[in-house]
MOPAC internal coordinates of N, CA, C and O (Angstrom, degrees):
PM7 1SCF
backbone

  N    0.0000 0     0.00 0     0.00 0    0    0    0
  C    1.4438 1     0.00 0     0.00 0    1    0    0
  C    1.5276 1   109.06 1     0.00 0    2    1    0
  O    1.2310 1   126.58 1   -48.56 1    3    2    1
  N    1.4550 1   104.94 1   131.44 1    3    2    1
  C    2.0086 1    98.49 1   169.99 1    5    3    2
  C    1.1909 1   109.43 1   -89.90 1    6    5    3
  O    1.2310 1   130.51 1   -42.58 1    7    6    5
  N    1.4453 1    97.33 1   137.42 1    7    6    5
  C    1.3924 1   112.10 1   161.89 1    9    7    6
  C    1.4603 1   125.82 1  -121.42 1   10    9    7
  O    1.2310 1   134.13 1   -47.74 1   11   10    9
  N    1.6496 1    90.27 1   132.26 1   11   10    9
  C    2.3920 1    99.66 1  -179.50 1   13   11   10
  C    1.2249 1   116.24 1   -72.49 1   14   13   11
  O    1.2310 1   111.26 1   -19.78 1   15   14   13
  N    1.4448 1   134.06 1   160.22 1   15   14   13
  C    1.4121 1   130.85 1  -151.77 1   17   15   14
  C    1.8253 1    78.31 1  -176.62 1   18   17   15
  O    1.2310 1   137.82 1   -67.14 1   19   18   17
  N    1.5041 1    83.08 1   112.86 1   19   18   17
  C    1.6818 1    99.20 1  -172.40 1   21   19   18
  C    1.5517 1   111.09 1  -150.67 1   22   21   19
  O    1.2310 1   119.28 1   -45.43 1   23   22   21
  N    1.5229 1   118.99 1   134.57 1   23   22   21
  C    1.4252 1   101.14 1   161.97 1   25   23   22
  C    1.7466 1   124.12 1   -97.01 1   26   25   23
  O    1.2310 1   131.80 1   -43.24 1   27   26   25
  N    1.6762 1    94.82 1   136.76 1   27   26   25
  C    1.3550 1    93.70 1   168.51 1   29   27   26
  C    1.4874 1   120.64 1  -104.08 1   30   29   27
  O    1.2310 1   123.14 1   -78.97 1   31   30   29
  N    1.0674 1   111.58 1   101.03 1   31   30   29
  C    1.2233 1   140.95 1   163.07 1   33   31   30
  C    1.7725 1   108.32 1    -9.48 1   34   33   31
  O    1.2310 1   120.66 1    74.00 1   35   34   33
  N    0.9992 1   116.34 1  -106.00 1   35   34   33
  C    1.3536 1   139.10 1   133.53 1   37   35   34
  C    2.2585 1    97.50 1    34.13 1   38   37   35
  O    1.2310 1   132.77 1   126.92 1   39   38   37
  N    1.1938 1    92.92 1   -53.08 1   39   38   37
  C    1.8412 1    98.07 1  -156.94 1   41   39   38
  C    1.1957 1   101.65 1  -136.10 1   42   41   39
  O    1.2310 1   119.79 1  -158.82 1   43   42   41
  N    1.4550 1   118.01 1    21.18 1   43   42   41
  C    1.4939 1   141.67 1  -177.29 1   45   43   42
  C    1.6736 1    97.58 1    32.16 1   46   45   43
  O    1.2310 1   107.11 1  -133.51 1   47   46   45
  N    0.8278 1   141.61 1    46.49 1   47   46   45
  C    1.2545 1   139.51 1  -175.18 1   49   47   46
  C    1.6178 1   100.86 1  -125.14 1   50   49   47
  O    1.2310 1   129.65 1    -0.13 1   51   50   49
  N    1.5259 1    99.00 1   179.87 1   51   50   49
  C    1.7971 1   130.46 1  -162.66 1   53   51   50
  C    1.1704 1   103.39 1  -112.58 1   54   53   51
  O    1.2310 1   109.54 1   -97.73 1   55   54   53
  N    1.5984 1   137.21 1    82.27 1   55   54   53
  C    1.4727 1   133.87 1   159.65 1   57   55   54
  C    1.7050 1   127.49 1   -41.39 1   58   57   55
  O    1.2310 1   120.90 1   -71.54 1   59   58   57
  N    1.4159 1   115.89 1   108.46 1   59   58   57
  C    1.7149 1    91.88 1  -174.92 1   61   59   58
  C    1.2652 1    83.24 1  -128.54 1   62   61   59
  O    1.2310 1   122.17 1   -56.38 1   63   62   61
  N    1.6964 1   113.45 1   123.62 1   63   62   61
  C    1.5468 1   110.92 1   167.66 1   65   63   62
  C    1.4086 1   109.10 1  -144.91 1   66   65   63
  O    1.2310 1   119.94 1    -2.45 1   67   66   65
  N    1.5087 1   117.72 1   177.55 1   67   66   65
  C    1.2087 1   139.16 1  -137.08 1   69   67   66
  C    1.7610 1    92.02 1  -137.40 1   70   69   67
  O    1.2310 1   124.15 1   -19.37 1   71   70   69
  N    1.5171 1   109.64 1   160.63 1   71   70   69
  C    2.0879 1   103.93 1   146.22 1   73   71   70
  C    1.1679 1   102.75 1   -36.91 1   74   73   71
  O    1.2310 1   115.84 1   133.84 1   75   74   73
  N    1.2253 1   125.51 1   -46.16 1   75   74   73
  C    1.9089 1   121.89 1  -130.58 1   77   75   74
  C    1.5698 1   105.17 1  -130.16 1   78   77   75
  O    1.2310 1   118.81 1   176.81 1   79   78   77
  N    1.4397 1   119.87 1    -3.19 1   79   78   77
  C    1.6899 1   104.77 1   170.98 1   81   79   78
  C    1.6377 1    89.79 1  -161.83 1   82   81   79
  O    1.2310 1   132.42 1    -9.83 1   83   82   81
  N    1.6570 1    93.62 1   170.17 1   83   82   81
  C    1.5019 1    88.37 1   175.52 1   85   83   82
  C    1.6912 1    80.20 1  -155.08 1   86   85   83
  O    1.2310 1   130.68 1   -28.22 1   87   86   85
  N    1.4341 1    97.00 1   151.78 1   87   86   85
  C    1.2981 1    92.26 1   166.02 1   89   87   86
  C    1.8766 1   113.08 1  -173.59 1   90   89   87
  O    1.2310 1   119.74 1   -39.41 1   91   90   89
  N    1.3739 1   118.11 1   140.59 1   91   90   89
  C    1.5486 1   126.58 1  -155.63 1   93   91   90
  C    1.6144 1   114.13 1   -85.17 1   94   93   91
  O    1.2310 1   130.04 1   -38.97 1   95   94   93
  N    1.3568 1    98.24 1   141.03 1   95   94   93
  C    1.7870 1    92.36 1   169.89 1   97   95   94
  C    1.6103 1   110.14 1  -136.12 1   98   97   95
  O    1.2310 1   117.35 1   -19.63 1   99   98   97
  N    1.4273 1   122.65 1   160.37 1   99   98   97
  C    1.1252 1   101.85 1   168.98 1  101   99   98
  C    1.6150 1   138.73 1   -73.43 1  102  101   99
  O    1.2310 1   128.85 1   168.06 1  103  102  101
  N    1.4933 1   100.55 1   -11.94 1  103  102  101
  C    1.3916 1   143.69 1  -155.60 1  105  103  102
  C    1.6511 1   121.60 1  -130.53 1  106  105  103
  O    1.2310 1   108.75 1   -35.50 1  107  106  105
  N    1.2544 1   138.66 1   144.50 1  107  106  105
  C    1.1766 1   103.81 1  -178.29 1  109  107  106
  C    1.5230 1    79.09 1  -163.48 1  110  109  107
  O    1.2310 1   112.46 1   -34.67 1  111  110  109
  N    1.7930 1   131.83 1   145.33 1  111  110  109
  C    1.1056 1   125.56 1   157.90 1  113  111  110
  C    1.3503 1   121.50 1  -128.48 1  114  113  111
  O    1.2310 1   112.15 1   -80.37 1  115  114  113
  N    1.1997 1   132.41 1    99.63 1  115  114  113
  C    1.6529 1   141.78 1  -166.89 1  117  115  114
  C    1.9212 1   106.70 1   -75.36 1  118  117  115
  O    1.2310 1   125.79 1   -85.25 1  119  118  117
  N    1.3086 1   106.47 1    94.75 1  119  118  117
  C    1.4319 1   109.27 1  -178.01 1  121  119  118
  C    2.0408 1   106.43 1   -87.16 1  122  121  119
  O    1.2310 1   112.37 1   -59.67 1  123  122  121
  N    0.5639 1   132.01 1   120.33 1  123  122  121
  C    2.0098 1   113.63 1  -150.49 1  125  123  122
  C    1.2291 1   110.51 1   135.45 1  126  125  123
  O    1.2310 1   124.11 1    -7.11 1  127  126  125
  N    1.7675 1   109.71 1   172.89 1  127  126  125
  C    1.1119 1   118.67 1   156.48 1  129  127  126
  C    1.0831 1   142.40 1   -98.62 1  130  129  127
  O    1.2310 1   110.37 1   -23.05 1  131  130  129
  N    1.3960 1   135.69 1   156.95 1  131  130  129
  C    1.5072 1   130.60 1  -139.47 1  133  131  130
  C    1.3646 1    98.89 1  -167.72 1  134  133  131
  O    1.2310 1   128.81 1   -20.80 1  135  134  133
  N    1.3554 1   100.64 1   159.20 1  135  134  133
  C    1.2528 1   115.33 1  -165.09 1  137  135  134
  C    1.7001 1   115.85 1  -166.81 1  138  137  135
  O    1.2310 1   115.30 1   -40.11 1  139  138  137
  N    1.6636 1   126.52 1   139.89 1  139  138  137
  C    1.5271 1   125.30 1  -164.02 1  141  139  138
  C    1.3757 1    91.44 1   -71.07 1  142  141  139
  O    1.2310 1   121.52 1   -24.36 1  143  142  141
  N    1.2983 1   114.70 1   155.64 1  143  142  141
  C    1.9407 1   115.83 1   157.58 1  145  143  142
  C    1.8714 1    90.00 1  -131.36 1  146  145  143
  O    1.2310 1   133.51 1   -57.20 1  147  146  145
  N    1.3144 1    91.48 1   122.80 1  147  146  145
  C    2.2820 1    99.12 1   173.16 1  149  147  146
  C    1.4338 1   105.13 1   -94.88 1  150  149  147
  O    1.2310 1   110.81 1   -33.29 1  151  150  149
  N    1.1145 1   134.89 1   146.71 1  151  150  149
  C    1.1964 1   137.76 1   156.96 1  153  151  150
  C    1.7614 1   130.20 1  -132.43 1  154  153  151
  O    1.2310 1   129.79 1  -139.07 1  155  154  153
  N    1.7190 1    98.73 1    40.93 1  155  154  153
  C    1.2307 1   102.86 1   179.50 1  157  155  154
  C    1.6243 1   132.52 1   -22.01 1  158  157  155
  O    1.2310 1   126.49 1   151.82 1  159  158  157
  N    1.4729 1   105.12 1   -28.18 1  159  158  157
  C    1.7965 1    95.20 1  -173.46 1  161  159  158
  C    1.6217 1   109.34 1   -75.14 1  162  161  159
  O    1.2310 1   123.18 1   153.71 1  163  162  161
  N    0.9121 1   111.50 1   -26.29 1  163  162  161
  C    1.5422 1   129.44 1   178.66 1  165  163  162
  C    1.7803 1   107.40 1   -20.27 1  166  165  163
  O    1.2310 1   108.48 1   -52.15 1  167  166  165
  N    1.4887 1   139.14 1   127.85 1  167  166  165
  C    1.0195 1   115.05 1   177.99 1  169  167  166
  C    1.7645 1    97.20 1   -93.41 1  170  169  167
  O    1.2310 1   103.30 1   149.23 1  171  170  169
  N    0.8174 1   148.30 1   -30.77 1  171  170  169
  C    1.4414 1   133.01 1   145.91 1  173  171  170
  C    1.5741 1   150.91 1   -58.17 1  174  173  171
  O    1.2310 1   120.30 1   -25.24 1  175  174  173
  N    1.2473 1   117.03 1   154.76 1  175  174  173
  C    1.6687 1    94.34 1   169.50 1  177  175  174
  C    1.9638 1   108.46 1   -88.56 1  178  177  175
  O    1.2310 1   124.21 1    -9.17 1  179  178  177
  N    1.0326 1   109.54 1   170.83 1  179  178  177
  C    1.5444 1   137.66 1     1.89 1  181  179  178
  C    1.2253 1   112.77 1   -78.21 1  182  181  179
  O    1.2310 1   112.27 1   -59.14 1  183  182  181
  N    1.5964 1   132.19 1   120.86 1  183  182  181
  C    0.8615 1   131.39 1   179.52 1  185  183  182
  C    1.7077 1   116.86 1   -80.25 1  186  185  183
  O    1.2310 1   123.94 1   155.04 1  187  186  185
  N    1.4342 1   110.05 1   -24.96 1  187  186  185
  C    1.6148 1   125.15 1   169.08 1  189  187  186
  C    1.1747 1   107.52 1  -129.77 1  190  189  187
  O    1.2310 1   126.88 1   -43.12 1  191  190  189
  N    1.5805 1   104.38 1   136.88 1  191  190  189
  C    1.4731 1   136.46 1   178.72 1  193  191  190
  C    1.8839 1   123.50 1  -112.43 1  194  193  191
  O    1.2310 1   121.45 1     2.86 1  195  194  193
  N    1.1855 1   114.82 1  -177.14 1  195  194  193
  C    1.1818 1   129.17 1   172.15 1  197  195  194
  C    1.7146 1   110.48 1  -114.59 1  198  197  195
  O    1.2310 1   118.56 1   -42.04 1  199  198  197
  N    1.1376 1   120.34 1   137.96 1  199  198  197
  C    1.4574 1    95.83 1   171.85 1  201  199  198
  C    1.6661 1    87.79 1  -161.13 1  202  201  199
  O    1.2310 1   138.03 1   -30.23 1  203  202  201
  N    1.9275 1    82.67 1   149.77 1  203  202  201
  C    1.6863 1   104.77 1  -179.34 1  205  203  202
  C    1.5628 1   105.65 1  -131.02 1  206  205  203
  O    1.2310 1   129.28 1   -16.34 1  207  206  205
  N    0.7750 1    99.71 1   163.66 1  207  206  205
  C    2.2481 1   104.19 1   171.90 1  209  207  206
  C    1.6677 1   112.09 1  -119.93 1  210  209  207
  O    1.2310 1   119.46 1  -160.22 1  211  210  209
  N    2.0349 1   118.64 1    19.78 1  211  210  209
  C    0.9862 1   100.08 1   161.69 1  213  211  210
  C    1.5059 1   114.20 1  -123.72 1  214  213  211
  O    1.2310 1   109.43 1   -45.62 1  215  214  213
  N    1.3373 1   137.43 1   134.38 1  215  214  213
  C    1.2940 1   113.68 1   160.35 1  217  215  214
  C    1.3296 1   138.10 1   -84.78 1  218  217  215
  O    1.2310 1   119.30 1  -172.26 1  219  218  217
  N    1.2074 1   118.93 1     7.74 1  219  218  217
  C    1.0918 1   116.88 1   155.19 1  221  219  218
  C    1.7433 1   123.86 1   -75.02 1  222  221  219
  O    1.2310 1   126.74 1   166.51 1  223  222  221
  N    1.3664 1   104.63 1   -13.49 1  223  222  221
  C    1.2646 1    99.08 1  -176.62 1  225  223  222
  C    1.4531 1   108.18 1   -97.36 1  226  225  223
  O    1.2310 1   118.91 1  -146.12 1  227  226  225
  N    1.5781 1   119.68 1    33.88 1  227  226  225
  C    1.3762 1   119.89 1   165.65 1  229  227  226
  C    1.2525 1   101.39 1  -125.52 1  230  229  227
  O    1.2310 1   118.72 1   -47.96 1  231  230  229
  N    1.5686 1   120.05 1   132.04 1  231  230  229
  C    1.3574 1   146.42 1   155.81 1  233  231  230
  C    1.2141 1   123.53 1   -89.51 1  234  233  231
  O    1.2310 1   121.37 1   -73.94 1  235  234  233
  N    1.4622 1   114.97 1   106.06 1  235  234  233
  C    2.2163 1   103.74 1  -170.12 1  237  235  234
  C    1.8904 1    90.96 1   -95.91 1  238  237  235
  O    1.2310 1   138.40 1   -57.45 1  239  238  237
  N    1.2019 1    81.94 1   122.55 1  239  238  237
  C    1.8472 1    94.69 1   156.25 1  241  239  238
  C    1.3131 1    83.66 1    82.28 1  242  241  239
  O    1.2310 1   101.18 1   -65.57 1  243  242  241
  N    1.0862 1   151.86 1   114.43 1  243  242  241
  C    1.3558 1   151.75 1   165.58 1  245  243  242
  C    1.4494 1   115.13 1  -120.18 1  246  245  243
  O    1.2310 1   121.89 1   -37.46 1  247  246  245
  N    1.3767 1   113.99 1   142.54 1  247  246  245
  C    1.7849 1   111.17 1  -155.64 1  249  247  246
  C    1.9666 1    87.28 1   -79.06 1  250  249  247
  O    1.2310 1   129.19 1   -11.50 1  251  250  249
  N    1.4802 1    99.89 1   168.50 1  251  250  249
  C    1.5134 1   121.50 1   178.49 1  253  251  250
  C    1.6779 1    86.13 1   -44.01 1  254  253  251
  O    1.2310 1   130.83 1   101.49 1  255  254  253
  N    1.7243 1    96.70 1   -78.51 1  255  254  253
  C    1.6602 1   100.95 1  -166.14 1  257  255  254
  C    1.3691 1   126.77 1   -29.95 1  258  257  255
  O    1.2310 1   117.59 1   144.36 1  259  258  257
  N    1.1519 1   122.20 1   -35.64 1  259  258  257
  C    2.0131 1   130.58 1   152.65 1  261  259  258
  C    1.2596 1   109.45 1   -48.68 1  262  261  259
  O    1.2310 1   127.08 1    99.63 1  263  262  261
  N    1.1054 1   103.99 1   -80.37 1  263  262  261
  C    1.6435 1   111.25 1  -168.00 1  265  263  262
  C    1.9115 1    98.80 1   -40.05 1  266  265  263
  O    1.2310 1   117.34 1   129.61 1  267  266  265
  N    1.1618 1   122.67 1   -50.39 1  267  266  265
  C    1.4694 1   119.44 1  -178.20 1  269  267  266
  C    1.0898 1   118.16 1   -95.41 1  270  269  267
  O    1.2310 1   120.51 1  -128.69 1  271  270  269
  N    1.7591 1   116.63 1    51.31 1  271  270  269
  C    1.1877 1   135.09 1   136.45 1  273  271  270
  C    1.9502 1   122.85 1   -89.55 1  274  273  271
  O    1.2310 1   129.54 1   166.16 1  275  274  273
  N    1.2916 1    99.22 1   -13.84 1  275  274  273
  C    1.4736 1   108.24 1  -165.13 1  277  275  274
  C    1.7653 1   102.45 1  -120.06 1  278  277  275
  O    1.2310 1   117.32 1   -54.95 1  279  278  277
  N    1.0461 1   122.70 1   125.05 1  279  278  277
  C    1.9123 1   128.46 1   162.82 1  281  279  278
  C    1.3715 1   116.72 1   -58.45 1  282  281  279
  O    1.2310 1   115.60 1   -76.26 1  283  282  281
  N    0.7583 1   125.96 1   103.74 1  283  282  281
  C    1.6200 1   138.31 1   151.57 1  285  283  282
  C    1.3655 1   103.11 1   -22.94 1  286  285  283
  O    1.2310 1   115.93 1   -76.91 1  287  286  285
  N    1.9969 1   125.34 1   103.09 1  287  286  285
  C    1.7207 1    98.36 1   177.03 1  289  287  286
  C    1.6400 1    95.38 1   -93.24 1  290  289  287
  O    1.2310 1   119.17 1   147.51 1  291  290  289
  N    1.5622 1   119.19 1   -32.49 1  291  290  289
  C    1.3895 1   114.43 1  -141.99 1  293  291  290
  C    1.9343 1    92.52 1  -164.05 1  294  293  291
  O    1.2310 1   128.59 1    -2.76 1  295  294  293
  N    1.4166 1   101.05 1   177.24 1  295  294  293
  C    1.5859 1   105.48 1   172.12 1  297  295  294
  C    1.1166 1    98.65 1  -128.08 1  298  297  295
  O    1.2310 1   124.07 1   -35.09 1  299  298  297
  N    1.5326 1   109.79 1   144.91 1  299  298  297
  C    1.4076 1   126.93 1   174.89 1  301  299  298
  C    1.5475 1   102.53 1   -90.71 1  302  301  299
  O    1.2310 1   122.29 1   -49.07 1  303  302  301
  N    1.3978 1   113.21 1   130.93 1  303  302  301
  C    1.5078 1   116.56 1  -170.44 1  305  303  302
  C    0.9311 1    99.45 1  -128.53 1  306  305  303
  O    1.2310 1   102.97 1   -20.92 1  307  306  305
  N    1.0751 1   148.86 1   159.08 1  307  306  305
  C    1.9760 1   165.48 1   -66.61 1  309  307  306
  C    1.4586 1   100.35 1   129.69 1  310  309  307
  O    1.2310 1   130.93 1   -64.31 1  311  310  309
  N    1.6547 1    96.51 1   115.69 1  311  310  309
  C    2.0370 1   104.19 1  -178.63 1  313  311  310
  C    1.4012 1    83.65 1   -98.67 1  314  313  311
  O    1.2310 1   120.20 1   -43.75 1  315  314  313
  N    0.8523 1   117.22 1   136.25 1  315  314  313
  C    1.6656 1   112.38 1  -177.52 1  317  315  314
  C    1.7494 1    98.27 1   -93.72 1  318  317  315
  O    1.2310 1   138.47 1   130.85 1  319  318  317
  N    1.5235 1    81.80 1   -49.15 1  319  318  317
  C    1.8715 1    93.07 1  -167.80 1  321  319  318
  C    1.7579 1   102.96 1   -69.22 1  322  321  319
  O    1.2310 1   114.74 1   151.69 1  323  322  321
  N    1.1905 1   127.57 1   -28.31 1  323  322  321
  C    1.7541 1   114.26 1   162.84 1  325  323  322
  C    1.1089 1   107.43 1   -96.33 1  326  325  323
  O    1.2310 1   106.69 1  -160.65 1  327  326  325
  N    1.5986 1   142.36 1    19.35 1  327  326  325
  C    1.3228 1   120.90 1  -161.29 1  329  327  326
  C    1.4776 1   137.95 1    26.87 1  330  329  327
  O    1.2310 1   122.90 1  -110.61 1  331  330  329
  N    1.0177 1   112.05 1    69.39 1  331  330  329
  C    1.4367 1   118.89 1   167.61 1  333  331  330
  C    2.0280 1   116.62 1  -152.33 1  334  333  331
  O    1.2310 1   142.90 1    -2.40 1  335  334  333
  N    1.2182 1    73.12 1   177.60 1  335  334  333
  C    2.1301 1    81.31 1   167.36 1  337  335  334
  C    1.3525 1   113.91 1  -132.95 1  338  337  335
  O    1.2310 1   130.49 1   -25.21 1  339  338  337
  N    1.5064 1    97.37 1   154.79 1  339  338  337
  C    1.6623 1    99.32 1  -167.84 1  341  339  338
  C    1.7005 1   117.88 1   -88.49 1  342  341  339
  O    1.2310 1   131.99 1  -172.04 1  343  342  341
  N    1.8769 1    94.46 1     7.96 1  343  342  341
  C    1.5319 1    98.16 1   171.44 1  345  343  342
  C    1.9653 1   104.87 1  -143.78 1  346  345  343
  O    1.2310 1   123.50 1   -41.72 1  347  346  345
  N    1.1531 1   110.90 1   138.28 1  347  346  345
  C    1.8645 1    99.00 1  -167.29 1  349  347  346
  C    1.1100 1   105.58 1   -95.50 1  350  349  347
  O    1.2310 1   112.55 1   163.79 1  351  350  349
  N    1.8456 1   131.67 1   -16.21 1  351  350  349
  C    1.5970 1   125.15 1   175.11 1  353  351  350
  C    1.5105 1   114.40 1  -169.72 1  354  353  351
  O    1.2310 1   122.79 1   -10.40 1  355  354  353
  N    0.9912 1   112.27 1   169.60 1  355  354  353
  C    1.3077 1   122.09 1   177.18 1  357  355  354
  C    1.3545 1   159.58 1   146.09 1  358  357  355
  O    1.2310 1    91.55 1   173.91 1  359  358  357
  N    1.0651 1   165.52 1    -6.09 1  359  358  357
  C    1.8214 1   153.58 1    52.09 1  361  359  358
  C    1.5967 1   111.00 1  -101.02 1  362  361  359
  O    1.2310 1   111.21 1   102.74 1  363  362  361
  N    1.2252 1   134.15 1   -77.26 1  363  362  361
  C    1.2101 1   137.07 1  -164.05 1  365  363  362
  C    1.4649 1   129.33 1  -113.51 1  366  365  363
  O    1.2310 1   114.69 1   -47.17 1  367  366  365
  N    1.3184 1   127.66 1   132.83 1  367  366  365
  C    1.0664 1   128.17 1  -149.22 1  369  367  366
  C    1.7106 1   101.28 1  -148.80 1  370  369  367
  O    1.2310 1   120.12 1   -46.87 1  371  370  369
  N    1.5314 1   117.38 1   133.13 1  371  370  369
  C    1.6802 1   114.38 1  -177.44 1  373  371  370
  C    1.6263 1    86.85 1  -125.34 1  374  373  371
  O    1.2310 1   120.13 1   -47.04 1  375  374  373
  N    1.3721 1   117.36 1   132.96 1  375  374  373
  C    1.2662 1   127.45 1   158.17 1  377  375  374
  C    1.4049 1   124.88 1  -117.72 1  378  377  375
  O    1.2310 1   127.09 1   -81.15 1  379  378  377
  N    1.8775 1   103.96 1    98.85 1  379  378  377
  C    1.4270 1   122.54 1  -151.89 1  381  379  378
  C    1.4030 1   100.61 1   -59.20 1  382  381  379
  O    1.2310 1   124.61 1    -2.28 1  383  382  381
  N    1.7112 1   108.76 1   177.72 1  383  382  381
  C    1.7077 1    99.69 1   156.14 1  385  383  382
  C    1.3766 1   108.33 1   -80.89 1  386  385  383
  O    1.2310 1   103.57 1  -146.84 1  387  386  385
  N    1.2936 1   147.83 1    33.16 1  387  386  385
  C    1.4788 1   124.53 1   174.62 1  389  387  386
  C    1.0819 1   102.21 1  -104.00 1  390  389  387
  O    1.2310 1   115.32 1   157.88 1  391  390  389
  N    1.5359 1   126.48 1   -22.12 1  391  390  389
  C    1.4895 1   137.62 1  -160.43 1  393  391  390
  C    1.3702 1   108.88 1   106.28 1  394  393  391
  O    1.2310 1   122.34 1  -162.40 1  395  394  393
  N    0.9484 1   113.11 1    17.60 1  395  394  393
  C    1.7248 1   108.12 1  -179.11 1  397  395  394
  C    1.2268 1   109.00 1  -102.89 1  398  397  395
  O    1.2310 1   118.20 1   -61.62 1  399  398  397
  N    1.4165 1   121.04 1   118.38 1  399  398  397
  C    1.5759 1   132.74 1  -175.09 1  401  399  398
  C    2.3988 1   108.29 1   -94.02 1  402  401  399
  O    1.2310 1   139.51 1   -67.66 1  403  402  401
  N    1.0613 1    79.77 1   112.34 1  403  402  401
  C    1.5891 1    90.88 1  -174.53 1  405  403  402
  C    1.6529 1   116.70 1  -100.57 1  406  405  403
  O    1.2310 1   122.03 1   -72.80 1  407  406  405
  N    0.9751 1   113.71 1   107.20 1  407  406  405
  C    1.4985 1   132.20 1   167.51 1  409  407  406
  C    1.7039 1   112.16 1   -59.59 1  410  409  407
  O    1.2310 1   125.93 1   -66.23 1  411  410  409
  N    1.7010 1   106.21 1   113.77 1  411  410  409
  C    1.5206 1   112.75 1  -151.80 1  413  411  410
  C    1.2280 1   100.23 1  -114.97 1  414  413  411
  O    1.2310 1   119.35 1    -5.56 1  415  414  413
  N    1.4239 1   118.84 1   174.44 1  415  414  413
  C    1.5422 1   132.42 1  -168.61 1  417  415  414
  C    1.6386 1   108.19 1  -167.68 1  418  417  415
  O    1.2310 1   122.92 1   -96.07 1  419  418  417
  N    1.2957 1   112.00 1    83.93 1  419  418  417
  C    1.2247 1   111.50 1  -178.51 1  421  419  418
  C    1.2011 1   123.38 1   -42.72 1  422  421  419
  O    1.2310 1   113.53 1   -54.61 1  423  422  421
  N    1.5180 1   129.84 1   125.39 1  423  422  421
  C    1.7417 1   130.30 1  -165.53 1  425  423  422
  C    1.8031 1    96.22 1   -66.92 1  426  425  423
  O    1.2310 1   121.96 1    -6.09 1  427  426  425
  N    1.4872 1   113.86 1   173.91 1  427  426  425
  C    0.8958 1   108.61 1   177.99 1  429  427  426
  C    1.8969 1   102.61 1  -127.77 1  430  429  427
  O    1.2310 1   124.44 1   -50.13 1  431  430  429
  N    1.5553 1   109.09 1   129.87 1  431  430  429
  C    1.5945 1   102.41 1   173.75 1  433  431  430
  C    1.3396 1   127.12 1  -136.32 1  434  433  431
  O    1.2310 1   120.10 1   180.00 1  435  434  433

């Protein structure tokens, strides 16, 4: 099943939904693969998303000790005003509560 991974602005929160449910976190950690989906014609936002096909590989609210299993390489950024992202896929992804989307690399031990 795919699932969208969006911020709403609005309720400072983490949109993750499905056809059939949707539901918000403040926090969100995508252990998996992933990949941008754009949908410029859209007359609303979000016009760009995140999307994965596992659910197990989403963690809502994930304790510190998780999150500091994985290195921070880079941030995934969202052009809002050209619609696009400055990265199109790739394994791990933490979407903080500030709105800051972090491009992950599980440590190795």
């Amino acid at each position: 099943m795919k699932f969208k991974i969006h911020r709403c602005n609005c309720r400072k929160l983490w949109s993750v939904q499905t056809r059939k449910t949707k539901f918000t976190a403040c926090s969100v950690l995508l252990d998996g693969s992933w990949s941008t989906e754009l949908k410029p014609e859209r007359k609303y936002n979000p016009k760009g998303f995140v999307t994965t096909h596992g659910k197990q590989d989403i963690i809502v609210n994930p304790s510190k000790e998780v999150v500091e299993k994985f290195e921070k390489l880079a941030k995934l950024i969202y052009d809002k005003k050209n619609v696009n992202f400055n990265v199109k896929e790739g394994e791990s992804l933490f979407f903080a509560e500030d709105g800051t989307c972090y491009i992950l690399k599980k440590l190795m031990n």
